[in-house]
N, C-alpha and C positions, 0 to 999 in steps of 0.2 A: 736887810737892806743890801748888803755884798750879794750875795746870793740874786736879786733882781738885779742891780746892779751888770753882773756880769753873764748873767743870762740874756738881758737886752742887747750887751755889745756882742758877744757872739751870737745872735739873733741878727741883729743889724749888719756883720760882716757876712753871716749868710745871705741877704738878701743883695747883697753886691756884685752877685753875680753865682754862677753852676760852680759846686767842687767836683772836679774829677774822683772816679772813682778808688784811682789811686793815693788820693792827697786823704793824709789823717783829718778828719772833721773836730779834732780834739786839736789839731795845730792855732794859732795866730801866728800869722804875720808880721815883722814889726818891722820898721825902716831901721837897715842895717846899711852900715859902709860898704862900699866895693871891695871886693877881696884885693888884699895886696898884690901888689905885682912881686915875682920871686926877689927882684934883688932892691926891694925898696926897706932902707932901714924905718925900722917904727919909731914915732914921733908922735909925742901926747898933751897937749895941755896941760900944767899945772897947777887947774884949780879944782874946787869939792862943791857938789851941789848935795845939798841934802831935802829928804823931803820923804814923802808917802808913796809908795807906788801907785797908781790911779790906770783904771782901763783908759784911751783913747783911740776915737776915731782917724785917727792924721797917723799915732807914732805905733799903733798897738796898746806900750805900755809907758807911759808919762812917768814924770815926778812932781806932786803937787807940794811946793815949797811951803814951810811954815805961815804965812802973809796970805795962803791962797793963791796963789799964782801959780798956771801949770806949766811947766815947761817941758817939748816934746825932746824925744830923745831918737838921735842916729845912732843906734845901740850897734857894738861889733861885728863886725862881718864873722856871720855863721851864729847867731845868738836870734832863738826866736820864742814864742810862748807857745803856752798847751794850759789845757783848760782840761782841769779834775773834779771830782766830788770836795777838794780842798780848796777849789780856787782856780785864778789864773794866776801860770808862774812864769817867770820870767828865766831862761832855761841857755844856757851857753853852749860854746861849739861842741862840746863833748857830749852833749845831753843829760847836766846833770842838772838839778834846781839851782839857782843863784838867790834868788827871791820870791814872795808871792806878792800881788798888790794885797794891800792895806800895808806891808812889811815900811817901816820909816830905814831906809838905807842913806849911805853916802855912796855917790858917781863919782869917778875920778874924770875928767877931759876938762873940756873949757865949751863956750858959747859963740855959735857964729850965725848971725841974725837972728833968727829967731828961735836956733834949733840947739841943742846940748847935744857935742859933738863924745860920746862916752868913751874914754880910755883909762888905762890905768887903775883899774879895780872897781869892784859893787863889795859895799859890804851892808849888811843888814846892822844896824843900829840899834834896834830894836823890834821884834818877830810881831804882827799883827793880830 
């Protein structure tokens, strides 16, 4: 069921339009923050969302909370996914894995509207 699951959404992200030939076909996209400006000190939320990692169409890669409720995430500027024979993972500025969806992690930031504003650490909870 993972495996269709995320075969559909990277099927459905393709059809949203051409990838250049240059762009990894194994990338996702997800809604990241704007890069900081050089002299802006960093400032975080201090709360914990915890939850499932789940694909989404809006965020790339969601948190579905224990109750079922998903809530999208503005994940760090320079944090994007890649999609393997493992999964889709959830992959930081450095390029190293942080997560995969099904993984139950805690977000560190806080919420504003509708969106989980992510700062302050991912940590995997429990591996999927």
């Amino acid at each position: 069921m993972k495996w269709l699951l995320i075969a559909l959404f990277v099927l459905g992200l393709a059809g949203c339009g051409s990838t250049p030939a240059s762009v990894d076909p194994n990338v996702v996209a997800l809604r990241t923050m704007e890069p900081p400006a050089p002299d802006d000190l960093p400032g975080c939320m201090a709360a914990l969302l915890e939850g499932t990692l789940v694909a989404s169409g809006t965020s790339g890669i969601a948190v579905m909370d224990p109750s079922g409720g998903t809530h999208e995430i503005t994940w760090p500027f320079g944090y994007s996914g890649r999609v393997d024979a493992a999964g889709l993972h959830l992959i930081d500025d450095t390029g190293s894995v942080v997560a995969t969806v099904g993984d139950i992690v805690q977000v560190g930031g806080g919420e504003t509207g509708n969106t989980w504003l992510a700062c302050g650490g991912i940590t995997i909870v429990l591996p999927g």
